[in-house]
C-alpha positions as CSV (number, residue, x, y, z in Angstrom):
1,X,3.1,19.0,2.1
2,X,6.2,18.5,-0.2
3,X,6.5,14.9,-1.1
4,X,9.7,13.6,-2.4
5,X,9.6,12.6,-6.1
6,X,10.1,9.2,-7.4
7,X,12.0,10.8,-10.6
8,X,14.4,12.2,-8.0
9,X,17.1,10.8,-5.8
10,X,20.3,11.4,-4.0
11,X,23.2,10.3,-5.7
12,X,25.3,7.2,-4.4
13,X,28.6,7.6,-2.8
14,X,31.8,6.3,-3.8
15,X,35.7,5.7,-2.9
16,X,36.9,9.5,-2.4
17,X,33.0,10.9,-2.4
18,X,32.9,13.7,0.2
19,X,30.9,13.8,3.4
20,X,30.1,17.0,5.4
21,X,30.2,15.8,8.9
22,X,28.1,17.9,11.3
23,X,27.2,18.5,14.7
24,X,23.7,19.5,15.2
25,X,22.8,18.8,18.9
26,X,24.6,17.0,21.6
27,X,28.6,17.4,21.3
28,X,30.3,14.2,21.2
29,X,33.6,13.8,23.0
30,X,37.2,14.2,21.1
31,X,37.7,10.9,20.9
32,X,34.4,9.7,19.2
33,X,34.4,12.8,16.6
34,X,37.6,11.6,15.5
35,X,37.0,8.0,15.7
36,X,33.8,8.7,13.4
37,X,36.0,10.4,10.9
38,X,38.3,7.1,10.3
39,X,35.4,5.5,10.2
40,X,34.3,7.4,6.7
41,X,37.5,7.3,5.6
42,X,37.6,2.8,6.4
43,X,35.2,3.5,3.6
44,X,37.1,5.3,1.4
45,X,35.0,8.2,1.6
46,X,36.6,11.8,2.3
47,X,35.1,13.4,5.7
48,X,34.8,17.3,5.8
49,X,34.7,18.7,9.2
50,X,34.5,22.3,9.6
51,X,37.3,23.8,11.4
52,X,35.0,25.2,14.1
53,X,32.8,22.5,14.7
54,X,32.7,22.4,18.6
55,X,32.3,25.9,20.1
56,X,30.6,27.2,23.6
57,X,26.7,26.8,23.9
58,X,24.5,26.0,27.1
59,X,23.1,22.8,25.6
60,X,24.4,21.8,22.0
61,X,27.7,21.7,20.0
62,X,27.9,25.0,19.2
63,X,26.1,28.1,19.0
64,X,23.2,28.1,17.2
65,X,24.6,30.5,14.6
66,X,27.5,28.6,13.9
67,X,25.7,25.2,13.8
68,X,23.4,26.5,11.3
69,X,26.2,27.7,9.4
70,X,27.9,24.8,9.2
71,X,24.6,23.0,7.8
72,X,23.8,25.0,5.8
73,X,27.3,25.0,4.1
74,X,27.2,21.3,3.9
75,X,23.4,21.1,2.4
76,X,24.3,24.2,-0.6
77,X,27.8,22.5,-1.0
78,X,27.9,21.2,-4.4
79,X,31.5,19.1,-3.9
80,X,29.4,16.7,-1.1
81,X,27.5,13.9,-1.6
82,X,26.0,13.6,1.6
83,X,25.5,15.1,5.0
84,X,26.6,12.7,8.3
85,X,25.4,13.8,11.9
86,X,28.5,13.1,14.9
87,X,25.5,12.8,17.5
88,X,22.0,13.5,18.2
89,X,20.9,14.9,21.6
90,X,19.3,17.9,21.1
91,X,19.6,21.0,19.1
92,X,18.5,20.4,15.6
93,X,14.8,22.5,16.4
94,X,16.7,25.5,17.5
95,X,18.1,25.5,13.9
96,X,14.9,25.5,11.6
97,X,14.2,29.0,11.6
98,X,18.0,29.7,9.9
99,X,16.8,26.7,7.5
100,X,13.2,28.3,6.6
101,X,15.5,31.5,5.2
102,X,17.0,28.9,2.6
103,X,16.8,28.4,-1.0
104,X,16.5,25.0,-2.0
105,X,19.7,23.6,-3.1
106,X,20.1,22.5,-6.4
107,X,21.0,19.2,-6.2
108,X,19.3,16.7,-3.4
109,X,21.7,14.9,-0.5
110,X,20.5,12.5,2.3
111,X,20.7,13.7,5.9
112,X,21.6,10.7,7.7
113,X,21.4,10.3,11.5
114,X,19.0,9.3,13.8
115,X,17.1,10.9,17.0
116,X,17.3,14.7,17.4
117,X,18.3,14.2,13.9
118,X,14.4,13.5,12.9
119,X,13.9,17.6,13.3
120,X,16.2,18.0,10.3
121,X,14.8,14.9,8.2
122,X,11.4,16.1,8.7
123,X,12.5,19.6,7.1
124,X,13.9,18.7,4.2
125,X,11.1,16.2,3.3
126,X,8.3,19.1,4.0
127,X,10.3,22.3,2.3
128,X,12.1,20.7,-0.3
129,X,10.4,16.9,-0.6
130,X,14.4,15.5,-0.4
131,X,14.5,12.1,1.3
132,X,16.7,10.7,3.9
133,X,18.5,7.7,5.5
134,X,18.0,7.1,9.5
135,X,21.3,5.7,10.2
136,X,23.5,4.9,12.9
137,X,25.4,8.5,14.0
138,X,29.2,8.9,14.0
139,X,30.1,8.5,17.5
140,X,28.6,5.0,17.3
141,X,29.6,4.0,14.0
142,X,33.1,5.4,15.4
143,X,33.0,2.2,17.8
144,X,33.6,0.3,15.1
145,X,37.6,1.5,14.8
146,X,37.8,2.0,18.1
147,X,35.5,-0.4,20.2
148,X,37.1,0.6,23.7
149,X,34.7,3.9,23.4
150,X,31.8,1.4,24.0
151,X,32.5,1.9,27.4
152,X,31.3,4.9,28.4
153,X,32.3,7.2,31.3
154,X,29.9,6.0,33.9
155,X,31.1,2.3,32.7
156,X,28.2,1.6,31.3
157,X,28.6,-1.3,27.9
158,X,27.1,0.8,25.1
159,X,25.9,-1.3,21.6
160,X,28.8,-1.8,19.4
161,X,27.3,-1.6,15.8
162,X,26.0,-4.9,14.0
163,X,28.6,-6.1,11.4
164,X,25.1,-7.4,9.0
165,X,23.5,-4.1,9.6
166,X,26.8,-2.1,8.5
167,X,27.1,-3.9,5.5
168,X,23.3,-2.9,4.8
169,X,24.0,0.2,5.2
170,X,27.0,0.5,3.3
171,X,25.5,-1.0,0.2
172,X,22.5,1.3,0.5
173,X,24.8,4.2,0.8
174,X,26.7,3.2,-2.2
175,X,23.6,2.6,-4.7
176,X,23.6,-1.5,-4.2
177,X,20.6,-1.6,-2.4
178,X,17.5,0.7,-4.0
179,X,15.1,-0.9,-1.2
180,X,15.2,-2.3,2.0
181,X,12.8,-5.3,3.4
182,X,12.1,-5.5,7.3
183,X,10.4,-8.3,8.0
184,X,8.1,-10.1,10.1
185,X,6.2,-7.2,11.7
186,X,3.2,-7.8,14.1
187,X,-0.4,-6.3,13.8
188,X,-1.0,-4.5,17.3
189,X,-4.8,-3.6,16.8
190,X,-7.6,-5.5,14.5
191,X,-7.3,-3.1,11.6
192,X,-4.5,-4.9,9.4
193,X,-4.9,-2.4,6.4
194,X,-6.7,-2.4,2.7
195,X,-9.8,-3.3,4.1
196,X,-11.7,-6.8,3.7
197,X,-9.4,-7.5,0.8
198,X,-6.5,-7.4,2.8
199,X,-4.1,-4.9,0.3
200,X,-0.8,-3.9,0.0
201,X,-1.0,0.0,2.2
202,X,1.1,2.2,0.4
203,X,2.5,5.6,1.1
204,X,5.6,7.9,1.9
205,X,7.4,7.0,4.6
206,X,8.1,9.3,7.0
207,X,8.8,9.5,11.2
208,X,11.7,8.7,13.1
209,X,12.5,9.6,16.6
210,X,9.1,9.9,18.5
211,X,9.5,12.6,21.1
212,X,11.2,14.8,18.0
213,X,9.1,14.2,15.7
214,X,6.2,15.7,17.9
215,X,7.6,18.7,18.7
216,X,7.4,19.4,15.4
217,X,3.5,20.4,16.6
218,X,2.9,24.0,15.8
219,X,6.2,25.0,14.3
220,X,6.9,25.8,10.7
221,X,7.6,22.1,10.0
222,X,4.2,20.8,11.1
223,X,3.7,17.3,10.1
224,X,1.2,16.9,7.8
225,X,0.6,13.0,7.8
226,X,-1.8,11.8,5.2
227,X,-1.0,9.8,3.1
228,X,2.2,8.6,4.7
229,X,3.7,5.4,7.2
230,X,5.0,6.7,10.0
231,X,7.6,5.2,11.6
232,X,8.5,5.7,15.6
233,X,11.0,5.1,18.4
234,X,12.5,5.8,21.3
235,X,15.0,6.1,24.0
236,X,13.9,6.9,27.8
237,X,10.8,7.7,27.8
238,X,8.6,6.3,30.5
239,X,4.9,5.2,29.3
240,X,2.9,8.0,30.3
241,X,5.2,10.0,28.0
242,X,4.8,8.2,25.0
243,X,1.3,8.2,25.6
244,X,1.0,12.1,25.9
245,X,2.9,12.6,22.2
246,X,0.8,10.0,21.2
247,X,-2.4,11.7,22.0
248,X,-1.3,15.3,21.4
249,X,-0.2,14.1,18.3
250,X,-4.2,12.5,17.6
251,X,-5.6,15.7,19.3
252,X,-3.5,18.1,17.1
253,X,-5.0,16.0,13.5
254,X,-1.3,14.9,13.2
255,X,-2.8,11.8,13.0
256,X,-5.6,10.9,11.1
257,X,-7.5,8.7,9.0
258,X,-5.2,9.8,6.5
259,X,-2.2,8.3,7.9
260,X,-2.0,5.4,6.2
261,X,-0.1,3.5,8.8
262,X,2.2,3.5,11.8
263,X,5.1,0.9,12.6
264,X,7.1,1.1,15.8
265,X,10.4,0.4,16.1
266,X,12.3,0.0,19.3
267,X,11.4,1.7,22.7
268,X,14.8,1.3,25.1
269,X,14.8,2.3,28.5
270,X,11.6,3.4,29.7
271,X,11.2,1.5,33.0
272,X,9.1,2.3,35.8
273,X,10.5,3.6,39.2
274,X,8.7,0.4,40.1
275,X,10.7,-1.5,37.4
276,X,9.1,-2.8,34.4
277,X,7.9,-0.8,31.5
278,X,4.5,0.0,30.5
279,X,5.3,1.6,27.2
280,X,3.8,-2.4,25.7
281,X,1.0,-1.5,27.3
282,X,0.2,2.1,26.2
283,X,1.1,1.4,22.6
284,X,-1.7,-1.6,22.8
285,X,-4.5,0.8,24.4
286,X,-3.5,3.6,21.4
287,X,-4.1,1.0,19.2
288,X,-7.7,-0.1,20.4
289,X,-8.7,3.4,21.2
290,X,-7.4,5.3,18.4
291,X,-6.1,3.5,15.8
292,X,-8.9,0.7,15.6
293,X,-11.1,3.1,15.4
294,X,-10.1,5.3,12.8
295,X,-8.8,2.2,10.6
296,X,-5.4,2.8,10.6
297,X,-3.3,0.1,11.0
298,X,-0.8,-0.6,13.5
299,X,2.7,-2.9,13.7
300,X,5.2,-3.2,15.4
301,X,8.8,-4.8,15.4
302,X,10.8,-2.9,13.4
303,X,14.9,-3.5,14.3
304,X,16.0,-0.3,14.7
305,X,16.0,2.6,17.5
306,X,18.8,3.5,20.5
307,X,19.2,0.1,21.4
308,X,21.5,-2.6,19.7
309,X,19.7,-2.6,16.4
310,X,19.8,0.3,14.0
311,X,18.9,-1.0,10.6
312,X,18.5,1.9,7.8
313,X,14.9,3.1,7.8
314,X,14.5,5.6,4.6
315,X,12.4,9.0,5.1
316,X,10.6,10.7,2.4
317,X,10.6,7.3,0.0
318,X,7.7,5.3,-1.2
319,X,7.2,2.3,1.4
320,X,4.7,-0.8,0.7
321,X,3.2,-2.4,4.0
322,X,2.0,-6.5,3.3
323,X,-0.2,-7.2,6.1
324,X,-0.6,-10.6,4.6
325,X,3.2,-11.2,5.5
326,X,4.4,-8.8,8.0
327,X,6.7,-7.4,5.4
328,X,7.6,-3.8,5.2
329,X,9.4,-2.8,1.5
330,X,11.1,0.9,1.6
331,X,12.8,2.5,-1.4
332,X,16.2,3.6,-0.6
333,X,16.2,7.0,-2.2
334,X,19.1,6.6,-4.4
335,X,18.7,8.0,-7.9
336,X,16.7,5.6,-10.5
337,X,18.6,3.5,-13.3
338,X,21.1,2.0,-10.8
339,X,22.1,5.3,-9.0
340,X,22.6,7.2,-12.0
341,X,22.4,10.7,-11.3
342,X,18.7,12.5,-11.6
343,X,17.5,15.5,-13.6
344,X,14.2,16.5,-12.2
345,X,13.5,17.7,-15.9
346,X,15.4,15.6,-18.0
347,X,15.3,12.6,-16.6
348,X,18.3,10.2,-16.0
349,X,21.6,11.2,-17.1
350,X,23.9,9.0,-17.9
């Protein structure tokens, strides 16, 4: 596996940096596409969307010729700093086979999304070892300049972005911020890492969207896991489902006594016909049957997901897990000396 380099980093964005804005899944409507756009631009940032961006498909945004076009415009671009998903959905998996016909581009950029998003985090950390940002999408951040889209067609209230969490994620993006704390995570299962001694449990970080990131299983993007923390979550899953990609996932050796670690974040929507969830439940019996057994540690409580909290969670960095204090420390990606850029050869470059 390709594991991102602590000598390398993306470099951070500033007033009139440009953004390739894509569309990789789901297609958002009008109204939140452009209300994600004046969003980047609240930032002083310069959005470019490709004039083609919505065309006809059966499921996604676009064809998936012209999706992957678009991406892989934005990822070889060398006038972009960054690469910013509309929504998530699905699509992204259809595209890896255009992406495995890639070079590497020259210069590293974080992918930053969420969700279906995962497929295309996942690929740039295995193939190219670049890191990424799981971030809030567009469409919701586009809530933000126009909260009345919070109400969505059905008339259902969806989560209007946190202002704290923006500002996190702003000063991240922008090179503030080179790490990011979550705190106050809860051991699920007796194994609490480092052995006897009680060590810090280091490793890439690496994960996102559950469901996603197991259908990786099999395909050219493969998780290989050791080494790493992985980091899962959810959106409508009932608990018999999250138990299957849990257990394919152990039954493939996705997950092994190599994986350093695993911290869930939120799981939103999962209810019984019955009402109630039992996704609590199956993540407790994974830990005792699985986890416990093959030492890996297990917590849980990590604020971010599909629900109201989406705090940045950074993929392909070097992470540090205290199970002493429930504190999980993950660098940012950002280039080293203060967001300077990053030779891979020469080192910082001032």
């Amino acid at each position: 596996m390709c594991v991102a380099s602590k000598k390398a980093g993306w470099i951070p964005l500033k007033a009139g940096s440009v953004v390739d804005v894509v569309a990789p899944g789901f297609r958002p409507t009008d109204a939140e596409a452009e209300s994600g756009i004046r969003f980047l631009e609240s930032w002083g940032l310069k959005p470019r969307v490709p004039k083609d961006l919505f065309g006809k498909d059966v499921l996604s945004s676009n064809s998936d010729q012209a999706r992957a076009r678009q991406l892989i415009k934005a990822l070889e671009s060398p006038s972009s700093d960054a690469v910013w998903c509309l929504r998530g959905g699905y699509g992204s998996i259809r595209l890896v086979p255009f992406l495995m016909k890639m070079k590497k581009p020259k210069r590293m950029k974080p992918i930053l999304g969420l969700s279906d998003i995962t497929t295309l985090q996942q690929f740039v950390l295995k193939r190219w070892g670049w890191s990424s940002l799981q971030t809030p999408l567009l469409d919701r951040l586009g809530r933000i300049v126009s909260p009345e889209l919070a109400m969505s067609e059905s008339g259902k209230m969806r989560p209007l972005p946190i202002a704290e969490e923006v500002t996190e994620l702003r000063s991240i993006l922008f090179g503030e911020k080179t790490t990011i704390r979550h705190e106050g995570l809860k051991p699920l299962g007796k194994t609490r890492g480092g052995g006897a001694s009680k060590t810090l449990v280091k490793g890439v970080m690496a994960g996102g969207n559950l469901l996603t990131y197991a259908s990786a299983n099999g395909t050219a993007i493969h998780p290989d896991t050791s080494g790493q923390i992985l980091y899962f979550e959810d959106v409508g899953e009932r608990g018999y489902r999250v138990d299957r990609w849990l257990v394919q996932m152990a039954q493939a050796g996705i997950l092994s006594r190599k994986t350093k670690a695993i911290v869930f974040g939120e799981f939103m929507e999962g209810n019984e016909p019955q009402g109630g969830s039992l996704v609590g439940d199956v993540l407790a019996r994974f830990t005792k049957e699985w986890a416990d057994v093959n030492k890996v540690p297990v917590y849980s409580g990590i604020l971010s997901g599909h629900g109201q909290h989406q705090r940045v969670v950074p993929i392909g960095t070097q992470a540090t897990l205290d199970p002493k204090t429930g504190v999980l420390e993950i660098e940012t990606g950002v280039g080293l000396g203060g967001g300077r850029r990053i030779s891979p050869t020469m080192g910082p470059i001032k």
